[in-house]
N, C-alpha and C positions, 0 to 999 in steps of 0.2 A: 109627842114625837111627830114631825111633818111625814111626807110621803118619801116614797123611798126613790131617790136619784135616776133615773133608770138609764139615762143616759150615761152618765158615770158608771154604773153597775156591769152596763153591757158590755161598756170600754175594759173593762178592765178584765170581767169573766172571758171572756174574747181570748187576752195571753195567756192564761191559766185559771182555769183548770184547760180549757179548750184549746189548747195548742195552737192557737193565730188565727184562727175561723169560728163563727159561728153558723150554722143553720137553722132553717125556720125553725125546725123542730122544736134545739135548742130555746130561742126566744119564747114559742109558743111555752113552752115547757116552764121555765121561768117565769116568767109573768103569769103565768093561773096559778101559779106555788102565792109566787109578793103577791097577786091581788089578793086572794084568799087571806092572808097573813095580814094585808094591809086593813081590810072589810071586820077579821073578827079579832085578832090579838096585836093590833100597834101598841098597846101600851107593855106588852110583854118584851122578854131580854131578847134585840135579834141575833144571838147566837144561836137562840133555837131555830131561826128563820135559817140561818148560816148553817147550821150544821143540817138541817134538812133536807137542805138543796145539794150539801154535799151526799148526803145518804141516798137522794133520788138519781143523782150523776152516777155513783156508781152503781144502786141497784138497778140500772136500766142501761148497765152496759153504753153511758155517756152519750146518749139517744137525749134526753130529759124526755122521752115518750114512753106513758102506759104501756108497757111489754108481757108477752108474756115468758115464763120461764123456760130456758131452751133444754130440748128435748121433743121424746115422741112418749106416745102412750105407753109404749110397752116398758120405756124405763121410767115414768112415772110411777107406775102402777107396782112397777119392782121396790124402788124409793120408799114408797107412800103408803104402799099398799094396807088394808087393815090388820093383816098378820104380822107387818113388820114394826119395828121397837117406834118408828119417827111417826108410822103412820096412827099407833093410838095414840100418843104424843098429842098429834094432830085432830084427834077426837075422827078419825075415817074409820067410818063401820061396815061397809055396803061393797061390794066386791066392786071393781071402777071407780071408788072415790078417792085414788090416787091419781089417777089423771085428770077426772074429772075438777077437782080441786089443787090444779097444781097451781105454781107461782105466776099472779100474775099484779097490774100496777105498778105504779109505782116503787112500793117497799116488798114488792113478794108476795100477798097475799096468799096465803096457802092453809088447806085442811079443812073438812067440811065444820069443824067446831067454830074456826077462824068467821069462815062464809055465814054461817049461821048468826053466830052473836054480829057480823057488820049487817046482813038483812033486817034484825030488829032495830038496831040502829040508825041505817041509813031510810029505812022505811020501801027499800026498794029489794022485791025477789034476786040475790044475785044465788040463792041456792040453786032455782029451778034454771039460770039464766048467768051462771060464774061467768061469760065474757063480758055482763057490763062491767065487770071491773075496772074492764079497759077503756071504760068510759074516762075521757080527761076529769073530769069534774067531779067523780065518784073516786077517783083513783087519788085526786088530790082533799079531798074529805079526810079518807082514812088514812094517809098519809101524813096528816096536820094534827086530826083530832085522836089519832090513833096513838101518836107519838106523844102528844101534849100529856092526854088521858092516860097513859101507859096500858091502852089495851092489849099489846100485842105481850112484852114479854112480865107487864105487872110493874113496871118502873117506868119514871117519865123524863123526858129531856130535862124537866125542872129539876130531877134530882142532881144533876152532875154540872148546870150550867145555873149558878145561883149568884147574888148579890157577893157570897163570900169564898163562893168556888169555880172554879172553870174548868175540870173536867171532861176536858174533848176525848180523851181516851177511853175514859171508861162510859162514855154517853151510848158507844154502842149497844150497851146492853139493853140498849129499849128496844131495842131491833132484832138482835141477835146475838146474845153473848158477845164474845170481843172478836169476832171474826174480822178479820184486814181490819183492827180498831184504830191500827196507827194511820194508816192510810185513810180513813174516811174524816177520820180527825184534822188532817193537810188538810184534806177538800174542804172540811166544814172552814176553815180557818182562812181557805184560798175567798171563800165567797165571802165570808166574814170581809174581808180585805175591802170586798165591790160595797160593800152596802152603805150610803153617804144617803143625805136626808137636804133636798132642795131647802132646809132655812137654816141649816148647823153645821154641813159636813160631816165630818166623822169625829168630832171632837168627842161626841158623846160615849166614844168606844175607849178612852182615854182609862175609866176608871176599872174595866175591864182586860189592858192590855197588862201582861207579867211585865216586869220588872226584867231588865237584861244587860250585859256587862260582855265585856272581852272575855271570848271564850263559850259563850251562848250559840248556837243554829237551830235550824228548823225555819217550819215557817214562820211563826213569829219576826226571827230575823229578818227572813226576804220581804215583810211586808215594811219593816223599819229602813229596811236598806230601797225600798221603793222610793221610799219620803226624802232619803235624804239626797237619793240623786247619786248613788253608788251601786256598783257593779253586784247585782241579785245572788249573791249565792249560796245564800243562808247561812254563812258563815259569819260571825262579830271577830273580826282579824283587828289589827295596830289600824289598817285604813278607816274601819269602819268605825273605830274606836276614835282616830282623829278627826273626823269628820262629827261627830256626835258632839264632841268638846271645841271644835267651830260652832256648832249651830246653837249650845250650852254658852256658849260667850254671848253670840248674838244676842240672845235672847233678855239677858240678863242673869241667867240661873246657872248652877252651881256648876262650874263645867268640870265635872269629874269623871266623865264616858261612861257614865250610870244612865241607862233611861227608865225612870220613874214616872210616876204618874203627873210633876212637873212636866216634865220633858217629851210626855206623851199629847199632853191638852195643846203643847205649844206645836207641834207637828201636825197635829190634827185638827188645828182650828181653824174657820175660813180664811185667816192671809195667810197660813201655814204654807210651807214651802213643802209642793205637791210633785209629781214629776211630768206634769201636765201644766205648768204653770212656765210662761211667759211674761217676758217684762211688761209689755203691755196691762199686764190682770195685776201690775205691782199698786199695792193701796196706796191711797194720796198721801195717809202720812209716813210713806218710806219712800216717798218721791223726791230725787234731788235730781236736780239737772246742772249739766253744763252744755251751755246750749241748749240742744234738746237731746241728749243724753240722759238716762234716766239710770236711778241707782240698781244695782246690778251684783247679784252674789251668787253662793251657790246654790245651784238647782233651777239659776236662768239659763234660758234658751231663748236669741233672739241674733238677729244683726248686731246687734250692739258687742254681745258676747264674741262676738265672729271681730269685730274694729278691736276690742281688749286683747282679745290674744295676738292678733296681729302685731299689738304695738308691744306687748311683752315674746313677739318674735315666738311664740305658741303655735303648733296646728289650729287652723280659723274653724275648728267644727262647729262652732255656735251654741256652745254645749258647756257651760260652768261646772265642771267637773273637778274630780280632785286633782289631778296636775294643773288647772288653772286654778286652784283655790292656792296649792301649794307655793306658786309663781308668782299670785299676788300678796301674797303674805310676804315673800320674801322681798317684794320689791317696796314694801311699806314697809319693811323694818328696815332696807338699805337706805332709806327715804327720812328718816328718823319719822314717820308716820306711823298713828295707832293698828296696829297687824293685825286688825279680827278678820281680812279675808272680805271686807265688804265694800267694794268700787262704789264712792259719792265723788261729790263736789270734789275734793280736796283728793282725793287720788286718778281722778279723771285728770283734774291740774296738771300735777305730776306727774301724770304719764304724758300729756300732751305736751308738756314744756321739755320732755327731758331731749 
């Protein structure tokens, strides 16, 4: 596996999970997670990478920074405390080792028993000294190795995210029983989305992605409806379903609005039609020109796109969309031309002669 994209990564984590900004925080936050992942487990599933990142966004209140757990002493110590059910739970024995041990890092950290087994671990006092926790690099340690190892609840990411299962729902349980399991699931799934590999893309997530049909949502969906260049909203409706059996024709493969593990290699592989691709990035051999007109379908974005709709009398947004996929299809089957929806040589013709 090459290194992990980051430029693509940030692009993307950027619109969701982060709402259309990042701060340093976040990057900083991010990248000590990938580097860490990239230095000790590349060869591992990055859904465990993906859903970490997700489990850090939300256990840090969308910060991606070492936090600690909000509150004050005296509701710690109520919580925590060693008379109470969570606090032997927690192995706290010592009157104050509810506050003294509350949540912090990354995933929570919390309970002198917690503290205790990371100190022999990490080789570092956080008993005598619990706010290095909030060391970045300490907080990213038992965040990684905690999860992998399954020290925290006895189960490990690897159980739920395996060659033959994908279990983003119940992964929670490394962390915390199913608390918000569906929502952390999104997130893991949102980052899942960002992670592309400078010499493969993201094809390699291909063997990984469910199987989906008319009638499917969630995320999954909005990451499919990313690719194909249609309207995000996690819903598999008739559009997104004819849009799937355009890009099933393209391709060669079975166009039945099924996306399978076919249909996922061909979206995710480097000329895959991305939503960040541009006619210029189109490969030499899908290049046909008239003039210098270059071939042009859906999911381009360019000038060219902007002169197409013009001449099919379209709003010029510059945007191959599905009402310009719909308009070129119909004007290739007016045309007695083959209708897959894909502007070359011979329907440039005919649009410019007509």
């Amino acid at each position: 596996m090459g290194n992990i994209d980051r430029e693509f990564f940030f692009n993307e984590v950027r619109k969701r999970p982060f709402g259309g900004s990042l701060l340093p925080t976040h990057v900083t936050g991010c990248n000590a997670i990938i580097d860490y992942w990239e230095e000790k487990y590349p060869d591992k599933s990055d859904r465990w990478l993906a859903y970490l990142l997700g489990t850090t966004y939300h256990e840090t209140a969308h910060t991606m920074e070492a936090i600690s757990e909000y509150g004050g002493a005296a509701y710690f110590n109520e919580r925590y405390g060693p008379g109470t059910p969570v606090g032997r739970v927690l192995g706290n024995t010592q009157p104050g080792d509810g506050n003294l041990f509350h949540g912090r890092g990354f995933v929570q950290l919390t309970g002198r028993a917690n503290y205790t087994d990371w100190k022999r671990r990490l080789g570092v006092d956080i008993v005598s000294h619990p706010e290095r926790v909030l060391d970045q690099d300490i907080a990213t340690r038992i965040l990684m190795e905690g999860s992998i190892k399954g020290t925290f609840t006895g189960v490990k990411v690897g159980n739920y995210l395996t060659n033959s299962k994908n279990d983003w729902y119940h992964c929670r349980q490394v962390i915390n029983r199913l608390d918000k399991a569906q929502h952390i699931a999104n997130l893991g799934k949102q980052f899942w989305g960002a992670i592309s590999y400078t010499d493969e893309g993201q094809v390699g997530q291909a063997k990984h992605r469910p199987i989906l049909r008319e009638g499917a949502d969630g995320e999954d969906v909005r990451f499919l409806q990313r690719y194909l260049g249609v309207s995000t909203d996690g819903e598999f409706g008739p559009m997104t379903e004819h849009v799937v059996i355009a890009f099933q024709a393209d391709k060669g493969l079975s166009a039945d609005g099924v996306v399978g593990r076919n249909t996922w290699t061909k979206l995710l592989g480097k000329t895959a039609i991305r939503d960040t691709v541009i006619d210029s990035d189109v490969t030499e051999d899908t290049q046909i020109a008239v003039g210098d007109r270059p071939l042009v379908r859906f999911g381009s974005r360019s000038d060219y796109v902007k002169e197409l709709q013009r001449l099919l009398e379209l709003t010029d947004d510059g945007v191959f969309g599905p009402n310009t996929l719909d308009t070129v299809m119909q004007f290739q089957a007016d045309n007695n031309l083959q209708a897959d929806g894909i502007v070359g040589a011979i329907t440039w013709t005919a649009l410019l002669n007509q």
